[in-house]
ZADO-1210 file (C-alpha; in nm, 4 decimals, padded with zeros to 6 digits):
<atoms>
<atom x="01.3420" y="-07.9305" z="-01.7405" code="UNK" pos="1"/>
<atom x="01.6521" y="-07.7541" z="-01.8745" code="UNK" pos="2"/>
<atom x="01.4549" y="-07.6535" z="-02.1954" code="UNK" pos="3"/>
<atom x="01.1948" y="-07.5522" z="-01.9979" code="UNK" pos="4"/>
<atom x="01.4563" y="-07.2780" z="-01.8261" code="UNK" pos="5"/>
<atom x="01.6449" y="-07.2071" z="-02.1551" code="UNK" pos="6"/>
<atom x="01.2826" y="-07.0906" z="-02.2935" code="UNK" pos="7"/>
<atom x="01.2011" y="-06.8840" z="-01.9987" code="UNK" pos="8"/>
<atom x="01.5856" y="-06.7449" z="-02.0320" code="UNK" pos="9"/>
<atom x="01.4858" y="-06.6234" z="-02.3452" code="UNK" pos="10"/>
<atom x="01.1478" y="-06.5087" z="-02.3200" code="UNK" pos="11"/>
<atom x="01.2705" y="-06.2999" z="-02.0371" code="UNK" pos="12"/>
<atom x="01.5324" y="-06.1505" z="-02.2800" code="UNK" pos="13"/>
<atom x="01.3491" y="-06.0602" z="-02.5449" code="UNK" pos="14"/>
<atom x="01.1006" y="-05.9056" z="-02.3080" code="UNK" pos="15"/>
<atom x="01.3556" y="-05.6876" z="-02.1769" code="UNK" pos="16"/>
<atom x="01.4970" y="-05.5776" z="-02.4847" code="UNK" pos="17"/>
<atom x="01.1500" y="-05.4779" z="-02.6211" code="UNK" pos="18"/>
<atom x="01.1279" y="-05.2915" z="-02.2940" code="UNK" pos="19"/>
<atom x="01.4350" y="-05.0785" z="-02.3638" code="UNK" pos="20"/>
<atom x="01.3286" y="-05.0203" z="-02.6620" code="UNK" pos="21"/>
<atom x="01.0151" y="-04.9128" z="-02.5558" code="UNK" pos="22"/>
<atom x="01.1784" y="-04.6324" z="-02.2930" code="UNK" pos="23"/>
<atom x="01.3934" y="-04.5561" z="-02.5827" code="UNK" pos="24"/>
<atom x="01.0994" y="-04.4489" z="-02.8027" code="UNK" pos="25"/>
<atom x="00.8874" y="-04.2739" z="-02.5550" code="UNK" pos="26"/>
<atom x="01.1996" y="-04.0590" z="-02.3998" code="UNK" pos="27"/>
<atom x="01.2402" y="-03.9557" z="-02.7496" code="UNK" pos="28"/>
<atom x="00.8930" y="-03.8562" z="-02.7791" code="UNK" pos="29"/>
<atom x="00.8442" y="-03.6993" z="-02.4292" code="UNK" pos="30"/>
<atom x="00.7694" y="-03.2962" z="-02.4316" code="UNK" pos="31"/>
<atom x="01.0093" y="-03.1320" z="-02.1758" code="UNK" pos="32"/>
<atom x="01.0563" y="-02.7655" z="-02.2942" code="UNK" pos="33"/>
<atom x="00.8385" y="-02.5179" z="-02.2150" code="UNK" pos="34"/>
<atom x="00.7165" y="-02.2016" z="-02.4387" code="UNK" pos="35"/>
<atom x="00.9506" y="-01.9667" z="-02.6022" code="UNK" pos="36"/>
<atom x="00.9158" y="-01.6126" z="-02.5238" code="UNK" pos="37"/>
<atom x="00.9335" y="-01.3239" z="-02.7045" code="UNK" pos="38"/>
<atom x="00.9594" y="-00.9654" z="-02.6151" code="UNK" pos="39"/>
<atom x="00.9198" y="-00.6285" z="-02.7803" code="UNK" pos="40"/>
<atom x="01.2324" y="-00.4238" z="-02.6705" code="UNK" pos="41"/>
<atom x="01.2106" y="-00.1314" z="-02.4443" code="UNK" pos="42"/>
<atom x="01.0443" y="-00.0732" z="-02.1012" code="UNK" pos="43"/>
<atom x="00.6375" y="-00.1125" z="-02.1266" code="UNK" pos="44"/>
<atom x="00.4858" y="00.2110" z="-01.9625" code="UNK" pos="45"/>
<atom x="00.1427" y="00.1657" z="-01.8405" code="UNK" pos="46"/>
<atom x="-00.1068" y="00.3647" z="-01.5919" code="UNK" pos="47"/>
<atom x="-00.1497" y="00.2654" z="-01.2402" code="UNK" pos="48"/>
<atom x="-00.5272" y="00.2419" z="-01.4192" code="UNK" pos="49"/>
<atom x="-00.4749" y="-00.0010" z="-01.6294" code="UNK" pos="50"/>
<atom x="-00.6147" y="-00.3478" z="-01.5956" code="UNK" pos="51"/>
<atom x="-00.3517" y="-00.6085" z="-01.5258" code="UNK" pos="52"/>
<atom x="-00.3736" y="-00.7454" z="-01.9120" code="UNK" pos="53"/>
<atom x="-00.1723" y="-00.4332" z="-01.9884" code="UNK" pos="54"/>
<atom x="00.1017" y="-00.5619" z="-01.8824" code="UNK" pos="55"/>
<atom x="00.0739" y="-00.8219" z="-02.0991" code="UNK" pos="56"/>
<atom x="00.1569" y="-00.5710" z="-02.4117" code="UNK" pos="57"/>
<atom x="00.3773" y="-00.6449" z="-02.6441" code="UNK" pos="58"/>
<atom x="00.5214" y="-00.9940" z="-02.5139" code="UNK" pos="59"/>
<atom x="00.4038" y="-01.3749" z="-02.7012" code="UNK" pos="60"/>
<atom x="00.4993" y="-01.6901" z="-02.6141" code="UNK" pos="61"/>
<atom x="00.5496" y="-02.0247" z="-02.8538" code="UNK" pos="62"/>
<atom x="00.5295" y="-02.4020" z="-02.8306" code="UNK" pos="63"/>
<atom x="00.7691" y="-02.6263" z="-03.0489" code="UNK" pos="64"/>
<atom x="00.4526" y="-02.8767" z="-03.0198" code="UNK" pos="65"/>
<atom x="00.1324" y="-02.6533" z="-02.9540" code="UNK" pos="66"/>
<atom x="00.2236" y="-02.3934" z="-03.1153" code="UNK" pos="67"/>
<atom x="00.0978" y="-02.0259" z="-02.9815" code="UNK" pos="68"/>
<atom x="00.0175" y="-02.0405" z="-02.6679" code="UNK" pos="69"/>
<atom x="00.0235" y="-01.6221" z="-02.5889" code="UNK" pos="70"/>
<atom x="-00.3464" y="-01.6411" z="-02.4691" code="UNK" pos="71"/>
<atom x="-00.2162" y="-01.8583" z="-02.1615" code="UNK" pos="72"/>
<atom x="00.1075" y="-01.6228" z="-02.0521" code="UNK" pos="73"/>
<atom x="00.0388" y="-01.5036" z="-01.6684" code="UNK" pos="74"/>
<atom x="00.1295" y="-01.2230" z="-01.4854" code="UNK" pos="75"/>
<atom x="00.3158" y="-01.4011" z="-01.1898" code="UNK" pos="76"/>
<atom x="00.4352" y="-01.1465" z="-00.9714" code="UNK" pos="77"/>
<atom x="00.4651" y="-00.7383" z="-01.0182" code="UNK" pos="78"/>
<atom x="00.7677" y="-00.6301" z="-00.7378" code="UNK" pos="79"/>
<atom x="01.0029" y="-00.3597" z="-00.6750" code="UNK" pos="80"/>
<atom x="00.9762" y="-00.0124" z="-00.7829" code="UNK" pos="81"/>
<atom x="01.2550" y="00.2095" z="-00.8668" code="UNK" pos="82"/>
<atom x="01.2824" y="00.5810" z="-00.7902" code="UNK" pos="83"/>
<atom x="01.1873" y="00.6428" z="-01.1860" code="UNK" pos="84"/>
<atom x="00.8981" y="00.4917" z="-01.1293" code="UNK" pos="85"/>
<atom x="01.0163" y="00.1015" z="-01.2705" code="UNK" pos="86"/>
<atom x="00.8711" y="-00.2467" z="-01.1878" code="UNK" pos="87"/>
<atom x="00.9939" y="-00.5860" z="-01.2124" code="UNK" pos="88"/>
<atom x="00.7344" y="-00.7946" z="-01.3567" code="UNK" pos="89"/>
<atom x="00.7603" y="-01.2033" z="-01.4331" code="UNK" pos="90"/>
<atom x="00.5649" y="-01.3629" z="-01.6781" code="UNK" pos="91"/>
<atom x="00.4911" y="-01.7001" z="-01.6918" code="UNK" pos="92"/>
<atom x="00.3511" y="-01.9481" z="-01.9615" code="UNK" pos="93"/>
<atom x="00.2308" y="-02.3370" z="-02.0252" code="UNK" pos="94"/>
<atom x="00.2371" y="-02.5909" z="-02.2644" code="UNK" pos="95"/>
<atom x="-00.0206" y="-02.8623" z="-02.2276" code="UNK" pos="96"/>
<atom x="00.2293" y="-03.1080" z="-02.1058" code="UNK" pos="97"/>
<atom x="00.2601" y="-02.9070" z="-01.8052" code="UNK" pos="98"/>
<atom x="00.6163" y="-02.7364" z="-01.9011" code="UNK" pos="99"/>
<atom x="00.6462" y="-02.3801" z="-01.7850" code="UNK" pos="100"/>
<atom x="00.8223" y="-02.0970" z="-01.8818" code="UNK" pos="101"/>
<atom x="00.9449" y="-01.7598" z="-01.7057" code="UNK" pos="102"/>
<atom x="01.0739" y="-01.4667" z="-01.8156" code="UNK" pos="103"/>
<atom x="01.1236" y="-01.1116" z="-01.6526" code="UNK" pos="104"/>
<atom x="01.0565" y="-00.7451" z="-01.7575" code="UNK" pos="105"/>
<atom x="01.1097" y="-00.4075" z="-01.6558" code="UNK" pos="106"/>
<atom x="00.7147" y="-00.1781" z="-01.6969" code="UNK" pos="107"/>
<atom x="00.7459" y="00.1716" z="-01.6122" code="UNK" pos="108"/>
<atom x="00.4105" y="00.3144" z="-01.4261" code="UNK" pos="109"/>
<atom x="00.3987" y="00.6701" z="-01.5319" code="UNK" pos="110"/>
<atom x="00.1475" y="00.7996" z="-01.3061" code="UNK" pos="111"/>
<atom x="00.2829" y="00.5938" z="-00.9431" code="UNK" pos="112"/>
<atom x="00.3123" y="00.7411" z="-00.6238" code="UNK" pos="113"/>
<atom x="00.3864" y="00.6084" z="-00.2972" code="UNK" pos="114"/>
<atom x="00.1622" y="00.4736" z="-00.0355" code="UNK" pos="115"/>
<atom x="-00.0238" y="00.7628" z="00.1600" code="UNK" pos="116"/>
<atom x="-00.0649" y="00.7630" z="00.5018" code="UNK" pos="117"/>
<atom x="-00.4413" y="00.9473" z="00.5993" code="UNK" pos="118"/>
<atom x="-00.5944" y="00.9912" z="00.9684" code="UNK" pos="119"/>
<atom x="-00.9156" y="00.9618" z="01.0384" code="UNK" pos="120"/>
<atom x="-00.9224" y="01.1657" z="01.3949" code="UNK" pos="121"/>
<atom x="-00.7078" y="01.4393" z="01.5136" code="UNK" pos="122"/>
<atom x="-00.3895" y="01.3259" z="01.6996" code="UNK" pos="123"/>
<atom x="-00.4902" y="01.4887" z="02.0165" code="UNK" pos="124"/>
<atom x="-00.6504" y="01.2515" z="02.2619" code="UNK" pos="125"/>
<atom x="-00.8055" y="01.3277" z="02.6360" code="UNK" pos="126"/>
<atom x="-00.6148" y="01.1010" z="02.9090" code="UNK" pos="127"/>
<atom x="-00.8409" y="00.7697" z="03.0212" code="UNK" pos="128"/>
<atom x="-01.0083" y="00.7863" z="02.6574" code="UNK" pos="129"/>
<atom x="-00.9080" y="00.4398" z="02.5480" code="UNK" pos="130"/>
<atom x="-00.8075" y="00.5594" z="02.1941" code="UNK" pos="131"/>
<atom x="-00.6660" y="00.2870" z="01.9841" code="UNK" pos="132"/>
<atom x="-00.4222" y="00.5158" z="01.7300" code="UNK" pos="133"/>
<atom x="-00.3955" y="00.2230" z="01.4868" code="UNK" pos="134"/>
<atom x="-00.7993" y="00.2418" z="01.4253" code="UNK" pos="135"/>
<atom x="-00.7750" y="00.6612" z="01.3500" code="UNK" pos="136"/>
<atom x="-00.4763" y="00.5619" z="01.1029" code="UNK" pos="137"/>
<atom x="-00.5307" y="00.4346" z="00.6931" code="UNK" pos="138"/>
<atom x="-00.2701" y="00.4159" z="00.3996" code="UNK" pos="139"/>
<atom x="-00.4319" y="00.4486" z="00.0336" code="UNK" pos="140"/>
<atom x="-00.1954" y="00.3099" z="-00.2443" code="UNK" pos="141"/>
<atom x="-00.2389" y="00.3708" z="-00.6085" code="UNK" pos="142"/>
<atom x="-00.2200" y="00.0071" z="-00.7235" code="UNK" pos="143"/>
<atom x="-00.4029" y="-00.1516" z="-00.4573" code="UNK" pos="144"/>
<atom x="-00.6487" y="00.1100" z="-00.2813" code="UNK" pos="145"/>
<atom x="-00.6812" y="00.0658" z="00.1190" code="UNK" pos="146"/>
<atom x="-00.4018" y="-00.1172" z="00.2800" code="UNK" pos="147"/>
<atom x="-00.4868" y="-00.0208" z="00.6230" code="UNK" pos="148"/>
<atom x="-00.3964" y="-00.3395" z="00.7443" code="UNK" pos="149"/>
<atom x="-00.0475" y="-00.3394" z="00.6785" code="UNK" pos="150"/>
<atom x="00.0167" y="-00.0136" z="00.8773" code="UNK" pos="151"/>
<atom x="00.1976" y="-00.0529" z="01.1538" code="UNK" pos="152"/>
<atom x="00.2508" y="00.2468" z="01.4612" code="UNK" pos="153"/>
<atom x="00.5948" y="00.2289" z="01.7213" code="UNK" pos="154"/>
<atom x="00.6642" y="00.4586" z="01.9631" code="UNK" pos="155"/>
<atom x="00.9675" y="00.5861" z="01.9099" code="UNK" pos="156"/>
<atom x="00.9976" y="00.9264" z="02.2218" code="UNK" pos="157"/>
<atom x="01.1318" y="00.8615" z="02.5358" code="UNK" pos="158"/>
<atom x="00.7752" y="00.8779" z="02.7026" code="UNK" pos="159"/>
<atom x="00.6413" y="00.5329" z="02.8544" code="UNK" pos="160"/>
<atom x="00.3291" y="00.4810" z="02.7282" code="UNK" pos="161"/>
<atom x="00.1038" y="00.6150" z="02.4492" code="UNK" pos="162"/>
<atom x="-00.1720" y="00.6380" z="02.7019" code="UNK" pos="163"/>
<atom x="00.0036" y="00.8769" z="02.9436" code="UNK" pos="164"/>
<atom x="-00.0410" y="01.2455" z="02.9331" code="UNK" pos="165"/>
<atom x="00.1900" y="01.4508" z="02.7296" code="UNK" pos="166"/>
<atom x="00.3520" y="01.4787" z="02.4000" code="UNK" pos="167"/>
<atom x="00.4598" y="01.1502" z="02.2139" code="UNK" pos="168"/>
<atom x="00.6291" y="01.0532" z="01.8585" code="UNK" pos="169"/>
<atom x="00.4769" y="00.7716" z="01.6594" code="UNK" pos="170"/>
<atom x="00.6332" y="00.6015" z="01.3820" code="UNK" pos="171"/>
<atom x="00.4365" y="00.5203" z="01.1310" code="UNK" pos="172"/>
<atom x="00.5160" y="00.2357" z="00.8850" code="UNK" pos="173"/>
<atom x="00.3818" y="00.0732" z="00.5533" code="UNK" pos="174"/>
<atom x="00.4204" y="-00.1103" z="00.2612" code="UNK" pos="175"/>
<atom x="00.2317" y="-00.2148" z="-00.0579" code="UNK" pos="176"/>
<atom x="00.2649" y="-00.4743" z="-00.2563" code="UNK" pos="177"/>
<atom x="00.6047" y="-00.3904" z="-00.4599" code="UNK" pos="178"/>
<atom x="00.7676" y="-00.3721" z="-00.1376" code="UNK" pos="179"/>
<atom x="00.7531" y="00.0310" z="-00.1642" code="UNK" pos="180"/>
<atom x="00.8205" y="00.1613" z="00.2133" code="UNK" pos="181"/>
<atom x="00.7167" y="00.4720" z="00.3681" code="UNK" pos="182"/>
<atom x="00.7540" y="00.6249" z="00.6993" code="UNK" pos="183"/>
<atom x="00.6068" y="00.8772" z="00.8839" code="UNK" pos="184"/>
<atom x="00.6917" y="01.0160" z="01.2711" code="UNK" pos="185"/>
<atom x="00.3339" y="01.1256" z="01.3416" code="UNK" pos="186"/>
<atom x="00.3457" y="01.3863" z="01.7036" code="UNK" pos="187"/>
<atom x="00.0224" y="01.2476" z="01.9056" code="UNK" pos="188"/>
<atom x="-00.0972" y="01.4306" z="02.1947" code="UNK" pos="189"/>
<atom x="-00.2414" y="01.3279" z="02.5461" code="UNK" pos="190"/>
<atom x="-00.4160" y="01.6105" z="02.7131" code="UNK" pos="191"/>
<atom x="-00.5964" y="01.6467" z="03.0771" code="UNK" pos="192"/>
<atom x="-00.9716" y="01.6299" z="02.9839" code="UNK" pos="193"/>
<atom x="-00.9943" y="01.8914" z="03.2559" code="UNK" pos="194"/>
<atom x="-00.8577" y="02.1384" z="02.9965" code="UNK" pos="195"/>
<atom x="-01.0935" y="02.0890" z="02.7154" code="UNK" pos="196"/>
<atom x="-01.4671" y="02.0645" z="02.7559" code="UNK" pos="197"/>
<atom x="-01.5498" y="02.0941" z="02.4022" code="UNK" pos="198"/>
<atom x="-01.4480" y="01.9600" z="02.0611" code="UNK" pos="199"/>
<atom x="-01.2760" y="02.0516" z="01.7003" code="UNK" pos="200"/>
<atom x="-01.3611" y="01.9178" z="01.3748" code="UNK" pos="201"/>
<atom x="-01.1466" y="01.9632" z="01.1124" code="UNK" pos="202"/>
<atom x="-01.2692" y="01.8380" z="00.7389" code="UNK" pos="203"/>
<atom x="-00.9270" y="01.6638" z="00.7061" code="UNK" pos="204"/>
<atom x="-00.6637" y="01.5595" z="00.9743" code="UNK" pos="205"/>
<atom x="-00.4327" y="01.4966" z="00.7481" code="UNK" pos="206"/>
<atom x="-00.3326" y="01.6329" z="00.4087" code="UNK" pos="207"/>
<atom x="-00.0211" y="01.6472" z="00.1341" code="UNK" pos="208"/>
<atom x="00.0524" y="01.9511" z="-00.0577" code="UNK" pos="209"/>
<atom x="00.3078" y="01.9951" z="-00.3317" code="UNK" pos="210"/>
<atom x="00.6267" y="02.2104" z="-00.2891" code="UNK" pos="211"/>
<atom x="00.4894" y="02.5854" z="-00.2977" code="UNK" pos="212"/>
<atom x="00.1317" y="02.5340" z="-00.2989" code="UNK" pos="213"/>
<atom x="-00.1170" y="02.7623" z="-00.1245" code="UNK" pos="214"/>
<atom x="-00.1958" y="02.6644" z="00.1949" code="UNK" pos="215"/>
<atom x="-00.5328" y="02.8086" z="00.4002" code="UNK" pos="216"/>
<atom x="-00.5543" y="02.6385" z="00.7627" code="UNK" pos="217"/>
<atom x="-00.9001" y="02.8378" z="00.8188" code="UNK" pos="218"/>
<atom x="-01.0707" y="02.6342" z="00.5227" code="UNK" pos="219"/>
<atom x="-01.0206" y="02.2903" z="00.7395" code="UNK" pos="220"/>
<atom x="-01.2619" y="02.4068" z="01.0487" code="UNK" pos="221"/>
<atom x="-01.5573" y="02.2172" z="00.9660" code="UNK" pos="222"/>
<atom x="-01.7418" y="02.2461" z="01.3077" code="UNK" pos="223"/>
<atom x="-01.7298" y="02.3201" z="01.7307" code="UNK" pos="224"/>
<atom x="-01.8743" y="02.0280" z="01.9248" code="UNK" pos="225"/>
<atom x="-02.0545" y="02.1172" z="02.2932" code="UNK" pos="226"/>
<atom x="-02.2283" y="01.8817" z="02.4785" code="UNK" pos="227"/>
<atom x="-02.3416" y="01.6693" z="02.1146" code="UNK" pos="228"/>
<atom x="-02.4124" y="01.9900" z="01.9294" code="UNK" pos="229"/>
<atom x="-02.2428" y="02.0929" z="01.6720" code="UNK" pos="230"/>
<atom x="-02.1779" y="02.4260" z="01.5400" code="UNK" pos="231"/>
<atom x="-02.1172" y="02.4802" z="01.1498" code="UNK" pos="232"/>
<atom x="-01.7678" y="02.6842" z="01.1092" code="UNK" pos="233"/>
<atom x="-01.7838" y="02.5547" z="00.7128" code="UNK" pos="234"/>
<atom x="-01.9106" y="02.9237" z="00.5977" code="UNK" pos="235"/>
<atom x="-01.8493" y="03.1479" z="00.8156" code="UNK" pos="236"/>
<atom x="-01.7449" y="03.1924" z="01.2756" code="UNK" pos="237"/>
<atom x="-01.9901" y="03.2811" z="01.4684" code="UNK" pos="238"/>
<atom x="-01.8436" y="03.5962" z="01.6709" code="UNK" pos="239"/>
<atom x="-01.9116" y="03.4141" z="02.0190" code="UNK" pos="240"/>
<atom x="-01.6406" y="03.1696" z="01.9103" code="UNK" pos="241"/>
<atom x="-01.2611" y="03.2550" z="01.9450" code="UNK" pos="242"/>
<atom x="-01.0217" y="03.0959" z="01.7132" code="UNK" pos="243"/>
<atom x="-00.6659" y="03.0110" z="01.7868" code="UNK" pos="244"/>
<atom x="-00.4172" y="02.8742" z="01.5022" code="UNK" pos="245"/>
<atom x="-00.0728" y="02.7914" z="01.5577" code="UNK" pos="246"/>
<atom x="00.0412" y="02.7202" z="01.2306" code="UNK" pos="247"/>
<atom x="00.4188" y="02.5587" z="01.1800" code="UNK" pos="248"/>
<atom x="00.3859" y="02.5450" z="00.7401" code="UNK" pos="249"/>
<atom x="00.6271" y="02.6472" z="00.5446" code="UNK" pos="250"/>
<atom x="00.5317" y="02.5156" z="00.2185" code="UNK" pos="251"/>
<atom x="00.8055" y="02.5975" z="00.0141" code="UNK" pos="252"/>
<atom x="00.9947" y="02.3466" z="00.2359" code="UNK" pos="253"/>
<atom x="00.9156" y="01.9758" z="00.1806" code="UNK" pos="254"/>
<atom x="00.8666" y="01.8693" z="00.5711" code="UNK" pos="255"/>
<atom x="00.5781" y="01.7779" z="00.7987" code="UNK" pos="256"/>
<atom x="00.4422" y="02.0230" z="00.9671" code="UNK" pos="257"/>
<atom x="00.1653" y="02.0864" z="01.2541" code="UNK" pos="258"/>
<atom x="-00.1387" y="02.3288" z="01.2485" code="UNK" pos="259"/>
<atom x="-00.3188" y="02.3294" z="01.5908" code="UNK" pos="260"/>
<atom x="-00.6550" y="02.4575" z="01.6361" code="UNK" pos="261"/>
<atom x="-00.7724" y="02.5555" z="01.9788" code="UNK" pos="262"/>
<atom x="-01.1620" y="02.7161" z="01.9944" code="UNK" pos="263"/>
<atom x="-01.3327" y="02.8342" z="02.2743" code="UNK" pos="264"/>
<atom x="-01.6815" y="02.9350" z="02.3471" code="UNK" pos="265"/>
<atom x="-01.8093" y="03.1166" z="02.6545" code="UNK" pos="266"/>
<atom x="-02.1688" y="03.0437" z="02.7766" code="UNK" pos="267"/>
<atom x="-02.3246" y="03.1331" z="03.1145" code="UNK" pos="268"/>
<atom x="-02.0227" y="03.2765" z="03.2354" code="UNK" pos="269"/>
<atom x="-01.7996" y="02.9305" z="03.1704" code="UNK" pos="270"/>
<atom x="-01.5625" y="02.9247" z="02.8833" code="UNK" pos="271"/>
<atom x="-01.5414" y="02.5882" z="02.6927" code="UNK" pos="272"/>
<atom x="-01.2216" y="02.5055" z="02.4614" code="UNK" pos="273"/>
<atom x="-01.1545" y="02.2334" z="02.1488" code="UNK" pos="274"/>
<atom x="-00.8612" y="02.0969" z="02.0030" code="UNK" pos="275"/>
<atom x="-00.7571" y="01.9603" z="01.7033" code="UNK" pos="276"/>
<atom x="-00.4784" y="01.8621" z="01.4914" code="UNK" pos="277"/>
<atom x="-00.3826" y="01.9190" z="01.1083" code="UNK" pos="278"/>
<atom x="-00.0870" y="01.7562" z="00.9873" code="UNK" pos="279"/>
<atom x="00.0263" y="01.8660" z="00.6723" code="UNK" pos="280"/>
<atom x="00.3306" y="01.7019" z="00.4265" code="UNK" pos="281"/>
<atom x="00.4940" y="01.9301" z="00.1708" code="UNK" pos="282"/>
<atom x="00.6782" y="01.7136" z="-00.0947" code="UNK" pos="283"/>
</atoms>
């Protein structure tokens, strides 16, 4: 009985030291680091046209084990954008035990502009209408095209409700995806529907001009609206039609600015009006 124990003893000791040595050997042999970068020096510039792989210009990665592995490096994330036009970007790349590797830099986009804000209806809306301001309201952004859905509208005058009659201040919020904010305080208008019969519309509601550039309000009429029938202003006015424009631009001050378009028609003795509104940004 006791040699039986004394061989089991030592069984179980020799099993335990080919164990260790076992753990010893494979710890020694287990991959842990990741891919070694390398990076050209200097800030990338790309186009906001580019295809993503651009980005990828000028960096490599390497694997003590597999080697290159440069076809595999990611673009994880593209954020923040400085006011010379820079981005963040973080790379990452994998070896095939899994390991990963990060590294960070700065790409300049040398054509990037902000988010624009674009309207789809005048801001001038008869009383009782049900207008939802949000649906009239778009952003375009270079990168990512429509991000209408991340607008977002706050009423920011002292009035109580959008839907009451008078004149209101809405800001106007949005951001793309490299967290790049803009704001706009858009003036919206509720009118009595008693005051006008008939309708304006303008080719654009909205527009952005550069610091100094011509500006023609007259070339935005694109028609007057009575009863469902439209009348083509695009060409020419027909001289039954009176045209009104109350126009605020000063374009060789960066601002927003208002141009208001009132029409009116008279026919059997009644005179019908229109309204619309042009708002117009000078950077």
């Amino acid at each position: 009985m006791k040699r039986t124990n004394i061989f089991l003893l030592l069984v179980l000791a020799a099993a335990m030291v080919l164990f260790s040595g076992y753990l010893f050997w494979a710890h020694g042999n287990l991959d842990t680091s990741g891919p070694v970068f390398s990076v050209e020096e200097g800030i990338l510039e790309v186009s906001v046209e580019d295809p993503e792989d651009a980005l990828l210009q000028g960096i490599t990665a390497v694997d003590e084990r597999d080697g290159d592995v440069t076809d595999g490096i990611l673009v994880e994330s593209v954020y923040g954008i400085s006011e010379d036009n820079v981005t963040t970007v973080t790379y990452a790349a994998f070896d095939a035990a899994g390991n990963v590797s990060k590294l960070q830099r700065q790409v300049r986009y040398t054509d990037y502009r902000e988010p624009r804000f674009e309207l789809y209806a005048s801001p001038t809306f008869a009383y009782g209408s049900g207008f939802d301001l949000l649906e009239q309201v778009g952003a375009q952004d270079v990168l990512e095209g429509n991000i209408n859905r991340r607008v977002h509208a706050t009423l920011i005058s002292d009035t109580q409700s959008l839907a009451q009659e008078g004149n209101h201040q809405v800001k106007l919020q949005v951001t793309n995806a490299l967290g790049d904010t803009v704001e706009m305080v858009l003036p919206v208008s509720v009118y009595n529907p008693e005051w006008y019969t008939a309708s304006v519309k303008l080719k654009e509601y909205l527009i952005y001009l550069e610091q100094g550039e011509r500006f023609d309000p007259q070339k935005y009429l694109d028609s007057f609206v009575f009863r469902g029938n439209p009348i083509d202003l695009t060409r020419s006015t027909p001289s039954d039609i009176t045209v009104d424009i109350m126009n605020s631009v000063n374009n060789d001050l960066p601002g927003l600015y208002t141009v208001t378009y009132i029409l009116s028609r008279t026919q059997n003795a009644m005179t019908h009006s229109g309204i619309a509104r042009l708002i117009v940004i000078v950077q």
